[in-house]
C-alpha positions as CSV (number, residue, x, y, z in Angstrom):
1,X,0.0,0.0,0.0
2,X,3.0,2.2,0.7
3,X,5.2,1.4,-2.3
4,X,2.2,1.6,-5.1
5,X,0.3,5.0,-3.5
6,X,-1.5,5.8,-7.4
7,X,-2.4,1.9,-7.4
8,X,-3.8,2.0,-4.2
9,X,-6.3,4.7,-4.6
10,X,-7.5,3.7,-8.2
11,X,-8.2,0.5,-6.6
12,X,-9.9,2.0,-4.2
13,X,-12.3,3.8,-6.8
14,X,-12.4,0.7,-8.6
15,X,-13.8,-1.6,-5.6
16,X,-16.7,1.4,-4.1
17,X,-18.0,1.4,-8.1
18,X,-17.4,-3.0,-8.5
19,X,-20.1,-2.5,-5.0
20,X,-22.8,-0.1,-6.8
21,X,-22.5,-2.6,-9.7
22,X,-22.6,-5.5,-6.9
23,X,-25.3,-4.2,-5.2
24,X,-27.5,-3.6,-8.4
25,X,-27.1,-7.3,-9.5
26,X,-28.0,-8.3,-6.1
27,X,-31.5,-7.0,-6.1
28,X,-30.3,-3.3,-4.3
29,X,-33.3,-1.3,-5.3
30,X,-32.4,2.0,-6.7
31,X,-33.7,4.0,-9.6
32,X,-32.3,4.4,-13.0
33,X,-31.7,8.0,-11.9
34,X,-29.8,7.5,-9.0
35,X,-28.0,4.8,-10.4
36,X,-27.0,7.6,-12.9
37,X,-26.1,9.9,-10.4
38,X,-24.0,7.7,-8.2
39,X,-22.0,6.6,-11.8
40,X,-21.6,9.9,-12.5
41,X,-20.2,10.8,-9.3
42,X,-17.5,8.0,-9.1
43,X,-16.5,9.0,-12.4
44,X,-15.7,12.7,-11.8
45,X,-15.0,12.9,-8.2
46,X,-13.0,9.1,-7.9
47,X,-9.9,10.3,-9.9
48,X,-9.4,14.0,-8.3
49,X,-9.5,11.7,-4.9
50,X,-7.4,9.3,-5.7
51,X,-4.8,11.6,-7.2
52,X,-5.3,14.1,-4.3
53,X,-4.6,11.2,-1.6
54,X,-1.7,9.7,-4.0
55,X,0.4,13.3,-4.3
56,X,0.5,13.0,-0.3
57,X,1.9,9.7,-0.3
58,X,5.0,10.8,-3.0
59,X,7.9,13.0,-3.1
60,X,8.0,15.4,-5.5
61,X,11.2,15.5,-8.0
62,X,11.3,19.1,-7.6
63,X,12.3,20.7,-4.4
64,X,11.9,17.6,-2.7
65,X,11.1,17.9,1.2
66,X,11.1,15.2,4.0
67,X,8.3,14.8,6.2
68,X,9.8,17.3,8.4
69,X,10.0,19.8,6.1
70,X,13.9,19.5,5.5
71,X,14.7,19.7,1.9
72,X,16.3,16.7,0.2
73,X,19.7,17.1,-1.8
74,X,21.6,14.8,-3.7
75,X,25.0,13.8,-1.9
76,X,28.1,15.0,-4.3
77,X,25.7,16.1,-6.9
78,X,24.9,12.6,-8.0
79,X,21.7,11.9,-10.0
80,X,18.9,9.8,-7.6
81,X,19.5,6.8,-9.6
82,X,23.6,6.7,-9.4
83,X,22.9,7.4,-5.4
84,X,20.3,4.1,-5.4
85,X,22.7,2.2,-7.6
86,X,25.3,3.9,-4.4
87,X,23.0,2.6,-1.5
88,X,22.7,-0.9,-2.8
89,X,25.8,-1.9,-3.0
């Protein structure tokens, strides 16, 4: 849940609309209408949450901060992938 943050919360959206649709087939009785409505709903408003919730769970590339607040630099001016390759070893 931590590593995949954009995952997580499109799954999310994913599993509350899989339950409308669920709960349709299993006899829920709701009008065409509202159906509709709650579709519609989960369509717009899913994706700006999920991306909303997603951004808090990432560092940004540019002027990346830790938690704290402390800004992140790169150690001897090395690219983040050549100080990865640096921490693995």
């Amino acid at each position: 849940m931590n590593t995949e943050p954009v995952v997580t919360a499109n799954g999310i959206a994913a599993f509350v609309s899989a339950l409308l649709v669920l709960g349709v087939a299993l006899g829920l009785d709701i009008s065409d209408q509202l159906k509709a409505a709650i579709a519609g709903v989960i369509i717009i408003v899913a994706p700006f949450i999920a991306a909303w919730w997603a951004r808090r769970k990432v560092t940004p590339l540019t002027q990346p901060k830790a938690e704290d607040g402390t800004p992140l630099v790169r150690i001897g001016g090395a690219t983040p992938s050549a100080q990865a390759r640096s921490l693995q070893k």
